[in-house]
N, C-alpha and C positions, 0 to 999 in steps of 0.2 A: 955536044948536043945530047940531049934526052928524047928518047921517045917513049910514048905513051900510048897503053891500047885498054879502052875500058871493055867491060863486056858487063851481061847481068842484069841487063833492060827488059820489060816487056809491058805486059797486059795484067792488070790485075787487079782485083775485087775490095772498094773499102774497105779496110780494117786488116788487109793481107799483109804479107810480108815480101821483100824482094831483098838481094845481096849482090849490092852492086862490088865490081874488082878493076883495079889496073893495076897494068900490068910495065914497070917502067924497066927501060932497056938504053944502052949505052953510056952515056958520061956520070952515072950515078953515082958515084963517091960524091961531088960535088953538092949533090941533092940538099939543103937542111929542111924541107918542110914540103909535105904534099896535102893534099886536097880536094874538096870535092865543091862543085859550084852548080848551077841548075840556073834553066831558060826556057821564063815559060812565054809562046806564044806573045807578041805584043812588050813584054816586059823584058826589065833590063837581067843582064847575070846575076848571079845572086849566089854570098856565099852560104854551103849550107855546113864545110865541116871542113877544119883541117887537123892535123898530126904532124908533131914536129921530130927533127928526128929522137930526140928526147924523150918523146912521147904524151909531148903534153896538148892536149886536143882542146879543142876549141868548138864551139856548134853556137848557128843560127837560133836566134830563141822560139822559130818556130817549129823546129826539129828535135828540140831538148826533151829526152828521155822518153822517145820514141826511137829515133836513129844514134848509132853508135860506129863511128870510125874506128879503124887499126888498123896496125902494118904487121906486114910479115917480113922481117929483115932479108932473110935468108932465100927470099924468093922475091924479095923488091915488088911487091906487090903489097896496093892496099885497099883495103874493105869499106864499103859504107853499108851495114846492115841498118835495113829499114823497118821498122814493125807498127803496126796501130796504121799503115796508110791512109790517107784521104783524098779524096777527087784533086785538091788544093795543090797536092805534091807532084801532079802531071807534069812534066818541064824535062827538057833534054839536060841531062846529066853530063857535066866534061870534071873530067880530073884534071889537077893542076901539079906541077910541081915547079917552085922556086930551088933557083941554083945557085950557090956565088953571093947570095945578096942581091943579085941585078938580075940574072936572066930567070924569067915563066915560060914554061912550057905548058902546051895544050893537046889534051889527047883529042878525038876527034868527037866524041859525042857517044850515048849513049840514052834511048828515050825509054819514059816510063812515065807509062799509062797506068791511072786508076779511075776506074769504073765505078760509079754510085748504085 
């Protein structure tokens, strides 16, 4: 079992910056790739970034070189810095991480508000 706690959500002004974190705890050897995915209202999940453990990142093409994933090995924790925000990117935030091949884990949510 992996668990997962994001934090780093909140309220903030187009064009701002937020830095979202989770924080993954228990069977994490197993871990090979974490992520970040967003739910806005009405709409389906949606991915916006993930990191392998390799380090090789992947991003949604409508997050590209605005927001930026990384992990921190040594604290099993990873980052989604956001920058250039827009009303658009409003959506509850969940971190993912794949184990094994087969099992996703989901941390609980984390929302983020931008204000026009």
């Amino acid at each position: 079992q992996v668990q997962l706690v994001e934090s780093g959500g909140g309220l903030v002004q187009a064009g701002g910056s937020l830095r979202l974190s989770c924080a993954a705890s228990g069977s994490i050897r197993g871990i090979n790739a974490m992520g970040w995915y967003r739910q806005a209202p009405g709409k389906e999940r949606a991915l916006v970034a993930t990191i392998t453990s390799g380090g090789r990142t992947n991003y949604a093409d409508s997050v590209k070189g605005r927001f930026a994933i990384s992990r921190d090995t040594a604290k099993n924790t990873v980052y989604l810095q956001m920058n250039s925000l827009k009303p658009e990117d409003t959506a509850a935030y969940y971190c993912q991480a794949e184990a094994g091949g087969v099992y996703i884990y989901w941390g609980q949510g984390t929302q983020v508000t931008v204000s026009s």
